[in-house]
C-alpha positions as a Markdown table, in Angstrom:
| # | Residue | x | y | z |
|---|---|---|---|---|
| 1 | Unk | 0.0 | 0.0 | 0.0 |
| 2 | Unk | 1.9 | 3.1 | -1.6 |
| 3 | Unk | 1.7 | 5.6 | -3.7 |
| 4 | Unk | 2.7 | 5.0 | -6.8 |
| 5 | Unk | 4.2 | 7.2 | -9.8 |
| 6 | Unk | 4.0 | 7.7 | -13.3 |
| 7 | Unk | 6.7 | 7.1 | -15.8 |
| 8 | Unk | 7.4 | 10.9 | -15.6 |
| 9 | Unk | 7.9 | 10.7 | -11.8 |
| 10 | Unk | 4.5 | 12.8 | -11.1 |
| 11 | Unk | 2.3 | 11.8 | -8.7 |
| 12 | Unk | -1.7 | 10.4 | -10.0 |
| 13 | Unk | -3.7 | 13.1 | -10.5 |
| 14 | Unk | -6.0 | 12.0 | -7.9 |
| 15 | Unk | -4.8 | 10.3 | -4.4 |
| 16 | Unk | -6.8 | 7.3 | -3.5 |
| 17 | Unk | -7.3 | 8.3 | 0.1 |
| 18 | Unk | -8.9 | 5.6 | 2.5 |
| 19 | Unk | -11.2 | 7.1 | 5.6 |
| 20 | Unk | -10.5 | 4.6 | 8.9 |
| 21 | Unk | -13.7 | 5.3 | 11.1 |
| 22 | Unk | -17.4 | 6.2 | 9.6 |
| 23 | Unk | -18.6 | 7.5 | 12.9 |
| 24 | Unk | -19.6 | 11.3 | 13.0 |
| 25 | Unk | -16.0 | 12.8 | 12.2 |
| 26 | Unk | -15.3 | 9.7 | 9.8 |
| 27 | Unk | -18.5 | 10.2 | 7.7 |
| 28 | Unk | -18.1 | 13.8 | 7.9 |
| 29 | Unk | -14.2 | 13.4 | 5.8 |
| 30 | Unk | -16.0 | 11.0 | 3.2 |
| 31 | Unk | -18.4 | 13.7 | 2.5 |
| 32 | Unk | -15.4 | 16.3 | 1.9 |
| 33 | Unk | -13.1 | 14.3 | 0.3 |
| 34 | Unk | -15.9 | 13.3 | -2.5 |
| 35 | Unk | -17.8 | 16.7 | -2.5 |
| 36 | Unk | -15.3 | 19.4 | -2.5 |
| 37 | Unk | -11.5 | 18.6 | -2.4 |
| 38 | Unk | -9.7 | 18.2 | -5.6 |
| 39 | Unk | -7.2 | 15.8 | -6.9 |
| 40 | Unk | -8.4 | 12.9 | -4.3 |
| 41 | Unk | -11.2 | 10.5 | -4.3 |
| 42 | Unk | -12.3 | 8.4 | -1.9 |
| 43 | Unk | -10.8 | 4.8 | -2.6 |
| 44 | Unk | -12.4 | 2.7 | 1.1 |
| 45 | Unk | -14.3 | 2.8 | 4.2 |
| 46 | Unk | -12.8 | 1.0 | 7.0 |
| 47 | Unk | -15.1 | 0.4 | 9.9 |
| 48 | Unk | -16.0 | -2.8 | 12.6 |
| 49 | Unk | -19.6 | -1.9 | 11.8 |
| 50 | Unk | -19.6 | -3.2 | 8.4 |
| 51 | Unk | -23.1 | -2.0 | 8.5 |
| 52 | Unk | -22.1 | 1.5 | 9.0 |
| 53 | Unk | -19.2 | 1.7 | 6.7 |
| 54 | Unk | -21.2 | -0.1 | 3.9 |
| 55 | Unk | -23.9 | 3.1 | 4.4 |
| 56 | Unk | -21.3 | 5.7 | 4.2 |
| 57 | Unk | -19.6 | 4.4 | 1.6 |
| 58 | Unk | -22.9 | 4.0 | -1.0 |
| 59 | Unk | -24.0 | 7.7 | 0.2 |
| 60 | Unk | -20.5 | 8.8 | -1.4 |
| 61 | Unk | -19.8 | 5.9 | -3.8 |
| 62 | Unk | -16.7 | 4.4 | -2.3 |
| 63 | Unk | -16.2 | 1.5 | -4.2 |
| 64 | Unk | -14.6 | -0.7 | -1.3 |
| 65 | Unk | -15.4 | -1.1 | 2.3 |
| 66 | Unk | -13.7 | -3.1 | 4.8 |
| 67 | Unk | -14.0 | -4.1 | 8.9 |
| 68 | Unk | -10.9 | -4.2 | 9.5 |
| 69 | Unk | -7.2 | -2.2 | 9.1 |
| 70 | Unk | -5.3 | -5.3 | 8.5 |
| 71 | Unk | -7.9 | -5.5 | 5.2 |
| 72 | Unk | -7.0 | -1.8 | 4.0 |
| 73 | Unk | -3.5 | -2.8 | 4.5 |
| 74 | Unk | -3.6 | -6.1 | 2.5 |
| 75 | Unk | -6.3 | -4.3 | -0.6 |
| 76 | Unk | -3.3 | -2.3 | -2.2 |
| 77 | Unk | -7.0 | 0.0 | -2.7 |
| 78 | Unk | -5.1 | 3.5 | -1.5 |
| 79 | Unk | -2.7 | 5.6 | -1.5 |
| 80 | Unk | -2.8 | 7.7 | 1.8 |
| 81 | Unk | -5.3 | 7.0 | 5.1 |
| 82 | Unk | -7.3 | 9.8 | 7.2 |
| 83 | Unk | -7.6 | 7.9 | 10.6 |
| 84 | Unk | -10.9 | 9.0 | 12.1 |
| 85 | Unk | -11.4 | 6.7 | 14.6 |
| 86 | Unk | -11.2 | 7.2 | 18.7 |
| 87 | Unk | -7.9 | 7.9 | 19.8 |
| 88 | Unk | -7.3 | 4.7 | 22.1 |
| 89 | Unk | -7.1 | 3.1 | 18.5 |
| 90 | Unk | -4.6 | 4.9 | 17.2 |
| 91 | Unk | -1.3 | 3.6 | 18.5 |
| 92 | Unk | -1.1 | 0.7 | 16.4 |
| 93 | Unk | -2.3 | 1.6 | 13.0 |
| 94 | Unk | 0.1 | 4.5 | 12.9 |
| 95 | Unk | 3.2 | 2.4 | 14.0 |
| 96 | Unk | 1.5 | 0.2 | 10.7 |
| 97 | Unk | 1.6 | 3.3 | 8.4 |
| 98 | Unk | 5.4 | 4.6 | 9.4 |
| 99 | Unk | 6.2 | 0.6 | 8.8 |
| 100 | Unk | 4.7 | 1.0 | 5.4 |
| 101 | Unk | 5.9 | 4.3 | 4.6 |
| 102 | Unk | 1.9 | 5.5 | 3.8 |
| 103 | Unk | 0.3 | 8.7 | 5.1 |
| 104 | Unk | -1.9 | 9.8 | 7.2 |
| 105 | Unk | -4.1 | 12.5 | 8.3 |
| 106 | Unk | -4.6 | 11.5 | 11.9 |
| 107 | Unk | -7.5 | 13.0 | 13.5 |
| 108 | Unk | -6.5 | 14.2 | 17.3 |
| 109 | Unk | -5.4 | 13.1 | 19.5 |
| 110 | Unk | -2.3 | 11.6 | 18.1 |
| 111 | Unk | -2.9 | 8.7 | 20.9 |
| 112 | Unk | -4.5 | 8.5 | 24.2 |
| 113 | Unk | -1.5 | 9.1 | 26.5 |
| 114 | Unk | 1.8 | 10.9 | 26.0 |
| 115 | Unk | 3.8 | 7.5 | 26.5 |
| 116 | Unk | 1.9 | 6.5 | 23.6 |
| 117 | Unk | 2.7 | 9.4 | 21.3 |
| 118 | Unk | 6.2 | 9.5 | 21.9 |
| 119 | Unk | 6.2 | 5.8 | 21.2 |
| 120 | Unk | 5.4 | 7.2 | 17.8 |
| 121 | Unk | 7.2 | 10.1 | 17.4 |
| 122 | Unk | 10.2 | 8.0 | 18.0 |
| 123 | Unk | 9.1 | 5.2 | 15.4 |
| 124 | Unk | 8.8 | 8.1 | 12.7 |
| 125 | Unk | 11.9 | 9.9 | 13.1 |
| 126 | Unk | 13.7 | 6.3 | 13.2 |
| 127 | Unk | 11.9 | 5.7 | 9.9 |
| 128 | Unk | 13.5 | 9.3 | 8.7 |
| 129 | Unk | 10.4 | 11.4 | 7.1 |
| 130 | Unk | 7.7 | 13.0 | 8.1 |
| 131 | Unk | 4.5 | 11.4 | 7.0 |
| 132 | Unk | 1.7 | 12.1 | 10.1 |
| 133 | Unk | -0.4 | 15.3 | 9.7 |
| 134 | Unk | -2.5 | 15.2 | 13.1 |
| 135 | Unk | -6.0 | 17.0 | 12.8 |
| 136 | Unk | -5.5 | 20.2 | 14.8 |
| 137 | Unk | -8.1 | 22.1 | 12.4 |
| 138 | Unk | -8.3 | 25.3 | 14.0 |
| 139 | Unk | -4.7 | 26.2 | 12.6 |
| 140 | Unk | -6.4 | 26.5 | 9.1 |
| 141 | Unk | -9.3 | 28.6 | 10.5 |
| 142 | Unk | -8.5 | 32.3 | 8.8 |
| 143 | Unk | -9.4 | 34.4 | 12.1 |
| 144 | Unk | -6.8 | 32.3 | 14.2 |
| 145 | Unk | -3.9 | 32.7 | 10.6 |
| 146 | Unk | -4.7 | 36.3 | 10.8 |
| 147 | Unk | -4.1 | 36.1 | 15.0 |
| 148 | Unk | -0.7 | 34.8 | 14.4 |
| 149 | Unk | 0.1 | 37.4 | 11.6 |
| 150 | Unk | -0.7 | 39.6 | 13.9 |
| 151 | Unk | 1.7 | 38.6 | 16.9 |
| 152 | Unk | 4.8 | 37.6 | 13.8 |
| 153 | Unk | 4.3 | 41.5 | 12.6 |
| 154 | Unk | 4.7 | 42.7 | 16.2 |
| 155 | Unk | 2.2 | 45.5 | 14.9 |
| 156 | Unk | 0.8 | 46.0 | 18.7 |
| 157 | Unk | 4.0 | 45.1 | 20.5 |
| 158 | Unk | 4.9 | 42.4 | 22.5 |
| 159 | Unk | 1.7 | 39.4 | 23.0 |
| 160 | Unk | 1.2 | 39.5 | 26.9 |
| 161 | Unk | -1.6 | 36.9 | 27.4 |
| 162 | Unk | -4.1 | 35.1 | 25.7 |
| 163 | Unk | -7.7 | 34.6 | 26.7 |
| 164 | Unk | -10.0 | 31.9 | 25.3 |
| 165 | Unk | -13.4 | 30.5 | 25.6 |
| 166 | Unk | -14.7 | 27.4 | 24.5 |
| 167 | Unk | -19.1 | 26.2 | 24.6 |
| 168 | Unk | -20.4 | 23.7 | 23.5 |
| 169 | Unk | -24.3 | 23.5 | 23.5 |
| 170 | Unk | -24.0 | 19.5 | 25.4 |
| 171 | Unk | -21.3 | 17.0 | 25.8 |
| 172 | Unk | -21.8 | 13.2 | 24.6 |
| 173 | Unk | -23.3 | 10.7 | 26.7 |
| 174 | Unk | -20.5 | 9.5 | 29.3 |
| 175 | Unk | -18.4 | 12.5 | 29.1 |
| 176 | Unk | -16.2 | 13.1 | 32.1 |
| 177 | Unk | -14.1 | 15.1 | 33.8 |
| 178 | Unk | -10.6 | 13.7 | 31.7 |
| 179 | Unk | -12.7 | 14.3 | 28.7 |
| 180 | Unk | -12.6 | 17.9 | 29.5 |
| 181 | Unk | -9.1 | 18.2 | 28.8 |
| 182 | Unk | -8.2 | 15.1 | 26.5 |
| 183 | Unk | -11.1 | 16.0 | 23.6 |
| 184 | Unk | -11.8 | 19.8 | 24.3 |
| 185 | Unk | -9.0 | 21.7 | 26.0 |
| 186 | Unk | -6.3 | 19.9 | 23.9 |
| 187 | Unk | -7.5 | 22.5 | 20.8 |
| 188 | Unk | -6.9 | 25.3 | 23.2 |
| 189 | Unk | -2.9 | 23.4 | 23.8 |
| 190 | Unk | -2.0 | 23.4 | 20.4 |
| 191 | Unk | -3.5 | 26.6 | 20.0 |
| 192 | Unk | -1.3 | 28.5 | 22.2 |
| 193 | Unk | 1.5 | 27.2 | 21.1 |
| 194 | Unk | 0.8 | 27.9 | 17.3 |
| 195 | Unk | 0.2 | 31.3 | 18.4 |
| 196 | Unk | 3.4 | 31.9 | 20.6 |
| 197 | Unk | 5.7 | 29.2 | 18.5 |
| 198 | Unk | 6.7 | 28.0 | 22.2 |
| 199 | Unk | 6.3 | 25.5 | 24.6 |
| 200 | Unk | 3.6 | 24.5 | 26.9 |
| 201 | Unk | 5.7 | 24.4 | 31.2 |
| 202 | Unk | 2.8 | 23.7 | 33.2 |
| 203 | Unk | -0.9 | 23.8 | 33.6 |
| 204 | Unk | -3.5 | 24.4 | 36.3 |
| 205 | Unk | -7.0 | 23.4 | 36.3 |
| 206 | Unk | -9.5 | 25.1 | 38.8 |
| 207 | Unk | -13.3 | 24.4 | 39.5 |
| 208 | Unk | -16.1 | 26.2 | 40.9 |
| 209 | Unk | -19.6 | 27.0 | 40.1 |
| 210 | Unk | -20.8 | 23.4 | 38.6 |
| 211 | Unk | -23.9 | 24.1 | 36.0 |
| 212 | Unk | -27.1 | 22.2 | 36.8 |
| 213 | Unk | -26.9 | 21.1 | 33.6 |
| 214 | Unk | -23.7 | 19.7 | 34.0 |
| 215 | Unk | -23.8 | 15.2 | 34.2 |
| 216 | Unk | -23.4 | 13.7 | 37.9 |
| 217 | Unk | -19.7 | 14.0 | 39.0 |
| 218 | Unk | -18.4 | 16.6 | 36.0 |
| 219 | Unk | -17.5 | 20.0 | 37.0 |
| 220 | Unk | -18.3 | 21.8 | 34.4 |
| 221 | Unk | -17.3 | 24.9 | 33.4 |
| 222 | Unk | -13.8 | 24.6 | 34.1 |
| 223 | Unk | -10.8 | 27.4 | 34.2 |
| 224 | Unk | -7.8 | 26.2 | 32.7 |
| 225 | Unk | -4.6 | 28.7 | 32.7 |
| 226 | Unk | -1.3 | 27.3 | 31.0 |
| 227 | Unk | 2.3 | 29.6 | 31.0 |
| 228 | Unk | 4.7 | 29.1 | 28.5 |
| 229 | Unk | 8.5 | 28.7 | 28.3 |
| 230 | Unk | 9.2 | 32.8 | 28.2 |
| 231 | Unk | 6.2 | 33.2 | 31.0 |
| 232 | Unk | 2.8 | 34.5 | 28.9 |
| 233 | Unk | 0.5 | 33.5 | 30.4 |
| 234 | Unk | -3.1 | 32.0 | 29.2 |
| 235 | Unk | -6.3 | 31.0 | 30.1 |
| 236 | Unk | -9.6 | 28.9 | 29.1 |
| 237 | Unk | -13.0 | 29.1 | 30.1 |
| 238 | Unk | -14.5 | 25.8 | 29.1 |
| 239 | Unk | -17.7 | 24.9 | 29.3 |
| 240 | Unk | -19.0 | 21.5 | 27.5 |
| 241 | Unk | -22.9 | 21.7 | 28.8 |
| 242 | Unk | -23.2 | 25.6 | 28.2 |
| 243 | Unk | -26.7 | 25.1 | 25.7 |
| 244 | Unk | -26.8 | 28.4 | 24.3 |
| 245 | Unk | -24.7 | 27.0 | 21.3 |
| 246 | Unk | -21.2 | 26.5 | 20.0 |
| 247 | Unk | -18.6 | 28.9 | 20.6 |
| 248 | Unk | -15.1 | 29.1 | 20.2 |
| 249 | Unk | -13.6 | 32.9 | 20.7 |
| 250 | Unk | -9.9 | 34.3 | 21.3 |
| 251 | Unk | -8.5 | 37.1 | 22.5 |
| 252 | Unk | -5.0 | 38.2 | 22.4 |
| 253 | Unk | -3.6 | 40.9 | 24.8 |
| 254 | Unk | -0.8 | 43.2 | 23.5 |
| 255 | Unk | 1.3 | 46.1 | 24.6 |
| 256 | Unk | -0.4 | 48.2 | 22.9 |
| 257 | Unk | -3.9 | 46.7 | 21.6 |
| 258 | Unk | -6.4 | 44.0 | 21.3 |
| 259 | Unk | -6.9 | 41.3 | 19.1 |
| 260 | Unk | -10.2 | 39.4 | 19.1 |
| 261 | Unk | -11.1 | 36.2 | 17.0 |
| 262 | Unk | -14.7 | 34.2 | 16.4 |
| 263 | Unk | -16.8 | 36.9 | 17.5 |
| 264 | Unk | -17.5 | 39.0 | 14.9 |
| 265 | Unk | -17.9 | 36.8 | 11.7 |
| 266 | Unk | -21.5 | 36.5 | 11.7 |
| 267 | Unk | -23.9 | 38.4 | 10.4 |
| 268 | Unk | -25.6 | 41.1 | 12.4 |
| 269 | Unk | -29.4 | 41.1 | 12.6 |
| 270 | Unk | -31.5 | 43.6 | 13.6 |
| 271 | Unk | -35.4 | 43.7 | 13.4 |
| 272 | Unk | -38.3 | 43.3 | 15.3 |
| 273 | Unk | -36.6 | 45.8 | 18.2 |
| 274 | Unk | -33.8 | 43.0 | 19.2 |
| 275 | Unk | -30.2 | 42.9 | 17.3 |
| 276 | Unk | -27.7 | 39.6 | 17.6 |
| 277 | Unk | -25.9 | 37.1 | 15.6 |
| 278 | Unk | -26.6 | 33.4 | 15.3 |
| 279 | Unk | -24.5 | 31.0 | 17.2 |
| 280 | Unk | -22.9 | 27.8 | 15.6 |
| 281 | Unk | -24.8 | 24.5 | 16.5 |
| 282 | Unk | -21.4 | 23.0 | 16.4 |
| 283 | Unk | -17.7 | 22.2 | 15.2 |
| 284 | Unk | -19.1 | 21.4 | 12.1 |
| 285 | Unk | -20.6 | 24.7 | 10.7 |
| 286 | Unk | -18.0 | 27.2 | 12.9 |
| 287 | Unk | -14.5 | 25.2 | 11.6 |
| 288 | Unk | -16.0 | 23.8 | 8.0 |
| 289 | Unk | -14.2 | 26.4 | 6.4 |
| 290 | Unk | -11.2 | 25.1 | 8.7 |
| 291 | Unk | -11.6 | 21.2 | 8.0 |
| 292 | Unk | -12.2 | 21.9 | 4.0 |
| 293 | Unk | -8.4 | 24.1 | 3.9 |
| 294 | Unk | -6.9 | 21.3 | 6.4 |
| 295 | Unk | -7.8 | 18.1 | 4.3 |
| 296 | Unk | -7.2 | 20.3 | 0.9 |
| 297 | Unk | -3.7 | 21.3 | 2.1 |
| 298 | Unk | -2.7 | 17.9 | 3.1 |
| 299 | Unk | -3.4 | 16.0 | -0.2 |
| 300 | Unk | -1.5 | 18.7 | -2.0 |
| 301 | Unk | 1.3 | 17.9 | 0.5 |
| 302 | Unk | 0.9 | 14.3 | -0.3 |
| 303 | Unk | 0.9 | 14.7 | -3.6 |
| 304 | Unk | 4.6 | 16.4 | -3.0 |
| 305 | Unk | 5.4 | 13.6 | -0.4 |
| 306 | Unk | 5.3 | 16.3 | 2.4 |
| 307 | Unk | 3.0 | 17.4 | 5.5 |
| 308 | Unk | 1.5 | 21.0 | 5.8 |
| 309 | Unk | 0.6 | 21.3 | 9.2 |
| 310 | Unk | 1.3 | 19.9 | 12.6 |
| 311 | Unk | 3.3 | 16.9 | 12.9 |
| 312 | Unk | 3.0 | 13.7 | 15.2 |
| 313 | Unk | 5.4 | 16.1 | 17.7 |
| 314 | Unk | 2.7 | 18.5 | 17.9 |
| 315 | Unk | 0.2 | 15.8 | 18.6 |
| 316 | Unk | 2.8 | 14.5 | 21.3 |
| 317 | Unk | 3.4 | 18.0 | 22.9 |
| 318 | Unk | -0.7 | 18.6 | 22.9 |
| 319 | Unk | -0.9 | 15.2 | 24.7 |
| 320 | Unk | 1.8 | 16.1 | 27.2 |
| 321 | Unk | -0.3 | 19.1 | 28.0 |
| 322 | Unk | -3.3 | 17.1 | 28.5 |
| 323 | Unk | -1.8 | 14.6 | 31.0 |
| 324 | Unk | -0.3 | 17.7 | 32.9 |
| 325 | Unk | -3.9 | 19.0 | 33.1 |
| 326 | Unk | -5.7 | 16.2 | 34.2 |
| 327 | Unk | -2.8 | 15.6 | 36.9 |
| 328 | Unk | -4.2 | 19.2 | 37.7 |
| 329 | Unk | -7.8 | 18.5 | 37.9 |
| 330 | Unk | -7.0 | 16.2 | 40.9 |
| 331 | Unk | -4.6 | 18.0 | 42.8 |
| 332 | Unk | -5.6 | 22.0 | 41.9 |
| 333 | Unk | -1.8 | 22.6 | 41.8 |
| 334 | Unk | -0.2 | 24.0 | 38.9 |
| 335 | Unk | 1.7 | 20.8 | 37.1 |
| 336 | Unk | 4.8 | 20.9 | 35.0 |
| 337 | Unk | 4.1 | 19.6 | 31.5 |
| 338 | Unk | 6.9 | 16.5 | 31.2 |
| 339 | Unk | 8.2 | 16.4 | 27.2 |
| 340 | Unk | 11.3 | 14.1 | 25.8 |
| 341 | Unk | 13.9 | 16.1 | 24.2 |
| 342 | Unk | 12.1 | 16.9 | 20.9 |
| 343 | Unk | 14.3 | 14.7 | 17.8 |
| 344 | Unk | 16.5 | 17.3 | 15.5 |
| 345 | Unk | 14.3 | 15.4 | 12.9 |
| 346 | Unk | 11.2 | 17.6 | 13.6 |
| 347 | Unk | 13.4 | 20.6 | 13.5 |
């Protein structure tokens, strides 16, 4: 299972991409990758739920559809893999791809644990190139480019702290307190570090005020401050149960001005003697714009046998910061995030 060339050296002018997992983010990919990115095509459906994947597939006409990785593997049917399902089945699929030199667009987390992700890290830069893109969408989003154009120009002075909320309307069935920080939070991680270009050093998680609508034994909201390695300081209100919608805003703090992001990009309506915007029902309409650049950008990059956007370190240093976090939501203490010497090979 690789891509293969033409006579003239030149990739095929469409990249057989297989999606791995045909849940809600999984079927979600299928849809892009068949509707509106160029120069791929959807080549399998991999799911246990043969059921499921079968549906997904016919909806997009994916000609092959299998229950198992192992099968993908064998089919010689793609040429690179968008790995959608949860992140507890990661590990070992990926360690399969770097084996087999194919890759991937791995939807985050990297893995479950930061043991884990180093595990692969390490297996990748022994393998000597770069072929993991991990899903951290928001870094396509144009309000959060145009953030980090903003800090590079230096326009407003030095960036002092950064401030961000993010809603969601209600979390899944069984969502705990670890969830908070391993599926939510871990956007706001990588975020601060693609806005500052630094490390994460520690992390405190604080509680208070617990919403009635919050499940039995979750403390939602949550306040979340993290420092990085030259001290800016930054915070995040998170609040999975918040009902009023989907909300994801940022604000950066300068020396001499304000920066605000995902507030003002709807449209205004007033009538009727009231005046608001709409709020997103979820990822899916407030990052579509985000996910469509993401996947677009990494099969052009395939297509040049490169990556073009975070890398399985940036998956690992995201997961470092969870663990650090969750650490924190036990004791209250501020927790020193723990990361191996990053290799010279993701320099």
């Amino acid at each position: 299972m690789a891509i293969t060339e033409t006579a003239e050296n030149v990739r095929p002018a469409s990249l057989r991409v297989a999606v791995v997992g045909a849940g809600r983010m999984g079927s979600d990919h299928v849809t892009r990758l068949a509707h509106r990115i160029h120069r791929a095509e959807v080549s399998a459906v991999v799911d246990v739920d043969r059921a499921r994947a079968s549906a997904v597939a016919a909806e997009a006409g994916v000609p092959n559809v299998f229950e198992s990785f192992d099968e993908l593997l064998a089919s010689g049917t793609a040429d690179a893999v968008l790995l959608a399902t949860p992140g507890f089945l990661h590990e070992e699929p990926l360690l399969k791809l770097i084996e087999a030199g194919v890759p991937v667009l791995c939807e985050k987390p990297l893995t479950m644990d930061p043991e884990a992700s180093l595990r692969v890290v390490q297996a990748e830069a022994a393998a000597g190139k770069q072929l993991i893109q991990v899903g951290f969408m928001r870094r396509f989003d144009a309000g959060y480019r145009q953030l980090r154009s903003a800090i590079e120009s230096g326009e407003c002075g030095q960036l002092l702290t950064l401030h961000h909320q993010h809603r969601n309307p209600a979390g899944p069935p069984g969502f705990t307190d670890e969830m908070i920080i391993n599926d939510s939070v871990v956007h706001e991680f990588d975020a601060i570090r693609f806005f500052t270009g630094e490390e994460i050093s520690n992390v405190q998680v604080r509680t208070g005020r617990v919403s009635s609508h919050a499940p039995e034994g979750v403390h939602d909201p949550q306040k979340v401050t993290a420092q990085t390695e030259s001290g800016l300081l930054a915070d995040v209100e998170i609040f999975v149960n918040a009902r009023l919608g989907y909300q994801v805003h940022t604000q950066a703090t300068f020396e001499t001005g304000v920066v605000k992001i995902g507030e003002n990009s709807e449209l205004e309506l007033t009538t009727a003697g009231r005046s608001g915007t709409s709020v997103d029902a979820g990822f899916e309409t407030r990052f579509g714009a985000a996910y469509d650049e993401e996947v677009q950008r990494w099969v052009d990059a395939v297509r040049r046998g490169e990556i073009d956007g975070p890398s399985a370190w940036d998956g690992y240093a995201a997961g470092a910061c969870c663990a650090a976090g969750v650490a924190s939501q036990e004791s209250g203490q501020i927790v020193n995030v723990e990361l191996a010497p990053k290799p010279e090979f993701y320099n």
